[in-house]
N, C-alpha and C positions, 0 to 999 in steps of 0.2 A: 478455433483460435480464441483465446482469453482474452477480453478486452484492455491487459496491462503490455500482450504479446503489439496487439492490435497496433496501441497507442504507440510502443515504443518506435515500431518500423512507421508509423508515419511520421514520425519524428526523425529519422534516419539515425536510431543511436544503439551502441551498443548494449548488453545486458549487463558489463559493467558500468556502463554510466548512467542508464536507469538505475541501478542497486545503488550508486555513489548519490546521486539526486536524492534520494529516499533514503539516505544511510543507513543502509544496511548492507550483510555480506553478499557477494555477488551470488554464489550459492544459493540464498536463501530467497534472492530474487529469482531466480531459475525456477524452483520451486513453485512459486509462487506464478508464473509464466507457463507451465507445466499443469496447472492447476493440482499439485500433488498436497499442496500444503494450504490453508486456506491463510490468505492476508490478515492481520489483526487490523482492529480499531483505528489503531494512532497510527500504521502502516498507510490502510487503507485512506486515511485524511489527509497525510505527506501526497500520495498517486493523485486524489481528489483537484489538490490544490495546484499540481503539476497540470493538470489539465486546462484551467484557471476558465472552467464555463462557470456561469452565477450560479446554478442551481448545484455543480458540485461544492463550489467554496461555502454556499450555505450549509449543506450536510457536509464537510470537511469539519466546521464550527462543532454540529451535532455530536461527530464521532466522537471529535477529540472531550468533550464534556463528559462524553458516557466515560469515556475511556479513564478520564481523569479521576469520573467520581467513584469508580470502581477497580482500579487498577492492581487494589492488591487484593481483591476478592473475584474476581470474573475469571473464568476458564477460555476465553477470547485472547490471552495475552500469548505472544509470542513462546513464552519458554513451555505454556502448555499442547503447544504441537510437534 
């Protein structure tokens, strides 16, 4: 089980509303759930923050900087999976 599977059922919530939390398509959260697809960067920071432990929000911060400083040259972004 994927720790984004994990999180969601102790949360008692559906896969559309993890995917709506994290805006994105529900599909692509499945995926992601699935582990078929691997989560991007700025994804994986939105999940981070949904969690709201210290040590995720500080690397939520991390992600989203990489992600920022490199978004239109990194092969990590979403349209390249």
């Amino acid at each position: 089980m994927t720790i984004y599977k994990k999180y969601r059922l102790e949360r008692g919530i559906t896969q559309q509303e993890m995917a709506e939390l994290l805006k994105i398509n529900m599909n692509t959260y499945r995926n992601y759930e699935l582990a078929t697809r691997v989560m991007p960067y700025n994804i994986l920071a939105r999940f981070l923050k949904l969690r709201g432990k210290v040590d995720d929000i500080k690397l939520s911060k991390i992600l989203e900087e990489l992600y920022d400083n490199c978004k239109n040259e990194c092969l990590w972004e979403s349209r390249h999976y």
